[in-house]
C-alpha positions in Angstrom: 16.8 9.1 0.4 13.7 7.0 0.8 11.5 6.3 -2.3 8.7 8.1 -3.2 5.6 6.2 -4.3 2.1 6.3 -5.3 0.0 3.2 -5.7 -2.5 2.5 -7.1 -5.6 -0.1 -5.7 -8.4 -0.8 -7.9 -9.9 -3.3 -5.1 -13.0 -5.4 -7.0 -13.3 -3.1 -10.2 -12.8 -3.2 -13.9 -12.8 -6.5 -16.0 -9.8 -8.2 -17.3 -10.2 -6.4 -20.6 -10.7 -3.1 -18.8 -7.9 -3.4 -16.6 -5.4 -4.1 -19.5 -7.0 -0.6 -20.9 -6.0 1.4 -18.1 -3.3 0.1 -17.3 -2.4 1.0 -20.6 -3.4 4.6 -20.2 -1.3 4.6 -17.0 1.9 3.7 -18.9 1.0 6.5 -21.9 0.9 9.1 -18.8 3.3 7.8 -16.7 6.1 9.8 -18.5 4.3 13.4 -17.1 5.5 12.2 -13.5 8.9 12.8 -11.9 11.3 10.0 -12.6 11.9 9.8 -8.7 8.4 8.7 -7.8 7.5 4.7 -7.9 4.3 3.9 -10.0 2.7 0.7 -8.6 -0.6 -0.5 -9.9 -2.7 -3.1 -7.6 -5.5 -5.2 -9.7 -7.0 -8.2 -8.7 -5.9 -11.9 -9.2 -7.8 -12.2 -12.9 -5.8 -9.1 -14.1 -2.4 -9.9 -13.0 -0.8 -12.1 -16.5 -2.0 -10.0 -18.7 -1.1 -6.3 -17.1 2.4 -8.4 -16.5 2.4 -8.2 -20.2 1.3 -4.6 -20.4 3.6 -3.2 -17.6 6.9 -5.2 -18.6 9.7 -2.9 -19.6 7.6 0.5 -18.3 8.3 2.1 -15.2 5.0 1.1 -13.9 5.3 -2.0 -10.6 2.6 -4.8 -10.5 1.0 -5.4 -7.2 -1.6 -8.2 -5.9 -4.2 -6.9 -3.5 -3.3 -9.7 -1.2 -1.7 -13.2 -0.8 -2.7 -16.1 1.0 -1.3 -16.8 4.8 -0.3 -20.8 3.1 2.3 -21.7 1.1 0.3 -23.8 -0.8 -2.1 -27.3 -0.7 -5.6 -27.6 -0.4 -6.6 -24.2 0.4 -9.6 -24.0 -2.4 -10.1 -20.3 -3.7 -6.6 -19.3 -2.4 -3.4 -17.4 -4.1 0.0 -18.1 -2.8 3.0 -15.2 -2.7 4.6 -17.8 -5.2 1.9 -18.1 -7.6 2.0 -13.8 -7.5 5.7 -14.0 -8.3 5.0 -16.4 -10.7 3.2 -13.9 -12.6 5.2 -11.3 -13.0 4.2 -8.9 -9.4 6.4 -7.0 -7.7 5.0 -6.2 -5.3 1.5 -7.2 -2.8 -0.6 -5.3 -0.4 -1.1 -6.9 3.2 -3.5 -5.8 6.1 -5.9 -3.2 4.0 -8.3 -2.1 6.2 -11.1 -3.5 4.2 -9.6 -7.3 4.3 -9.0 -6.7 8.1 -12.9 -5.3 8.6 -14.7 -7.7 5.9 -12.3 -10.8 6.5 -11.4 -10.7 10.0 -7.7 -10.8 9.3 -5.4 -10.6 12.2 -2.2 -9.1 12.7 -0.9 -13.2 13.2 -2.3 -13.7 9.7 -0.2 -11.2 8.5 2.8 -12.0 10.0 2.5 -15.3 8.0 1.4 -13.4 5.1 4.8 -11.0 5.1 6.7 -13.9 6.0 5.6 -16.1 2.2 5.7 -12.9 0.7 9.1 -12.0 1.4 10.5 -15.5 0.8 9.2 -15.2 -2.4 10.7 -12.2 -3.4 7.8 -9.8 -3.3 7.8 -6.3 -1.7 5.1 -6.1 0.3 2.9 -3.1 1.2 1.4 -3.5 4.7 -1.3 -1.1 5.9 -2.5 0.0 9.8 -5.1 2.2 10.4 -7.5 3.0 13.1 -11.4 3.0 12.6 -13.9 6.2 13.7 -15.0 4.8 17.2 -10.9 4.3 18.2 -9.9 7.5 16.7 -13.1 8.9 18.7 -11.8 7.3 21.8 -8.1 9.0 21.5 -7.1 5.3 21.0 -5.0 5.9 17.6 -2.1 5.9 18.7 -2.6 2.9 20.7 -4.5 1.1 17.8 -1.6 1.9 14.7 1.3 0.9 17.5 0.4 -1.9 18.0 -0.6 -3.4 14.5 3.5 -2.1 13.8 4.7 -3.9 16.9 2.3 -7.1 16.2 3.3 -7.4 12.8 6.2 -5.5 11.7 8.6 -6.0 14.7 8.5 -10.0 13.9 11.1 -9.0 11.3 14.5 -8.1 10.9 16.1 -5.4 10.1 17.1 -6.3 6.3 13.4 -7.5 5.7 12.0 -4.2 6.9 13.8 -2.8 3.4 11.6 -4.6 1.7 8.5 -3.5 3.4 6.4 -0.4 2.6 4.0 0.8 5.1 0.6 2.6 4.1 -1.6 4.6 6.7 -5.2 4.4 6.6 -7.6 6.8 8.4 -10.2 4.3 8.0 -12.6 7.0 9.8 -11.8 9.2 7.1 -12.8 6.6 4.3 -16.5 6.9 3.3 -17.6 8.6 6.8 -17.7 11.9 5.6 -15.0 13.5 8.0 -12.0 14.3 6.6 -8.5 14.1 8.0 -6.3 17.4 7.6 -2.9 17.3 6.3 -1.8 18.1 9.7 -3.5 15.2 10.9 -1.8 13.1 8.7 1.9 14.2 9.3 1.5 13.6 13.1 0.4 9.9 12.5 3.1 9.1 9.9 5.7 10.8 12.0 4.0 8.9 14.8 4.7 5.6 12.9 8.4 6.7 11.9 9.2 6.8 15.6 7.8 3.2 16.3 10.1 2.0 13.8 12.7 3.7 14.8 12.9 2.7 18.4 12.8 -1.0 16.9 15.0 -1.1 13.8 17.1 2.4 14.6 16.6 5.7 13.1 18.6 5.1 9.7 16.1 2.4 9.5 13.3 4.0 9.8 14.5 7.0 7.8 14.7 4.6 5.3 11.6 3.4 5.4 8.4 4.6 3.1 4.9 5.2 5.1 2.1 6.3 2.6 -0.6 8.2 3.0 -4.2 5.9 2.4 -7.1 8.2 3.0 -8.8 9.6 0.3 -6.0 11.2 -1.8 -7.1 13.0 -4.7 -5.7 15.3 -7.6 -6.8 18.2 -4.9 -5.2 17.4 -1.6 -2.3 15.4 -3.1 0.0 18.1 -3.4 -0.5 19.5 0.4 -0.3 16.0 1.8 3.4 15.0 0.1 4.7 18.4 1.7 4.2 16.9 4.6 8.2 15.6 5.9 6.8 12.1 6.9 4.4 11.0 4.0 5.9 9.7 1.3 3.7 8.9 -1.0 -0.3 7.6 -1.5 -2.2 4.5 -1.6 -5.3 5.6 -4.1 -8.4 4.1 -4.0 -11.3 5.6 -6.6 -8.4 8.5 -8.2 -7.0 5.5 -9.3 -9.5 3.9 -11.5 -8.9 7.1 -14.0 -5.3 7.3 -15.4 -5.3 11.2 -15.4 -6.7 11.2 -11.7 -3.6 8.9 -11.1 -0.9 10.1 -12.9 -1.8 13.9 -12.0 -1.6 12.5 -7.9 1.7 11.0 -9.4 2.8 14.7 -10.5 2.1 16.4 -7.4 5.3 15.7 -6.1 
């Protein structure tokens, strides 16, 4: 059966000292969720040491936001998959929508990003997503098939294990539209079925897609009934340890 998870992404919020507290707050709660479900929480680079220290021994995973697309050398301002490992993360998130939009990353970026990451013995978390004007266009299909095929498909079977993929309905982030459950389900079974005409259907059975759009305490419940959604990539809920843990407990 494939693993149920709910991560957390706190983006470019809380201070170091802040960060340590809620992580914190996570770990007091965490108990209230089903053993079966994966906690991960994602903080930026100045948090990760000491929330190493606070999450070590808990049931709670550490994730970076992202990694560099270098292994390492004079790439000023950068953070390599090794340095991540190095302190203590499990786990990193690739291709957020918002690094993709903001950056300009490109699906070759991320294939050398995956690539360091694996070697390195992180998990990785990589995200697709279409924005409002392709999901407008009908394009969404198009748009999430071939981010898997450009970025996913460069790896083998055995590395896909290690891969989690999260689903963003980046027209559904901030726009005020809202994308149903039902809406969800058909692009994650959509996503499932790319896979699996790649890697096989055990393998993509196997595989974890989450849900990235606005998942709250309110909608959580409905969206993990759905067969093909395994889980959440939280946003804002995740900045409030109840909000988090009580997303956690809707399975």
């Amino acid at each position: 059966m494939r693993k149920k998870i709910v991560a957390g992404n706190w983006k470019m919020n809380t201070t170091v000292p802040e960060g340590v507290e809620l992580a914190k707050a996570v770990v007091e709660l965490s108990g209230k969720a089903d053993e079966s479900v994966q906690l991960i929480v994602a903080a930026p680079f100045t948090h990760l040491c000491p929330l190493a220290e606070v999450l070590k021994g808990t049931r709670v995973a550490l994730s970076a936001e992202n990694c560099a697309d270098k292994e390492k050398g004079a790439y000023t301002g950068e953070v390599s998959a090794a340095m991540l490992a190095s302190a203590g993360c499990g786990y990193t998130i690739l291709g957020h929508s918002e690094r993709r939009q903001y950056y300009g990353e490109t699906d070759a970026k991320l294939v050398e990003k995956t690539r360091l990451a694996l070697a390195n013995g992180l998990k990785v978390i990589l995200c697709v997503g279409e924005n409002l004007e392709e999901r407008e266009a009908g394009k969404h299909f198009d748009v999430v098939e071939a981010q898997i095929k450009n970025v996913l498909f460069n790896f083998s079977a055995e590395e896909l294990k290690e891969i989690v993929i999260a689903y963003e309905p980046v027209w559904a982030i901030g726009t005020g539209k809202t994308a149903t459950a039902e809406q969800a389900q058909e692009i994650h079974a959509f996503i499932r079925k790319t896979v699996a005409a790649k890697f096989g259907a055990q393998a993509a059975e196997d595989t974890s897609i989450l849900y990235g759009g606005s998942c709250k305490p309110s909608n959580a419940a409905e969206l993990f009934a759905c067969p093909d959604i395994d889980g959440g990539l939280i946003g804002g809920a995740a900045l409030k340890a109840e909000d988090f843990i009580a997303i956690a407990c809707s399975y």
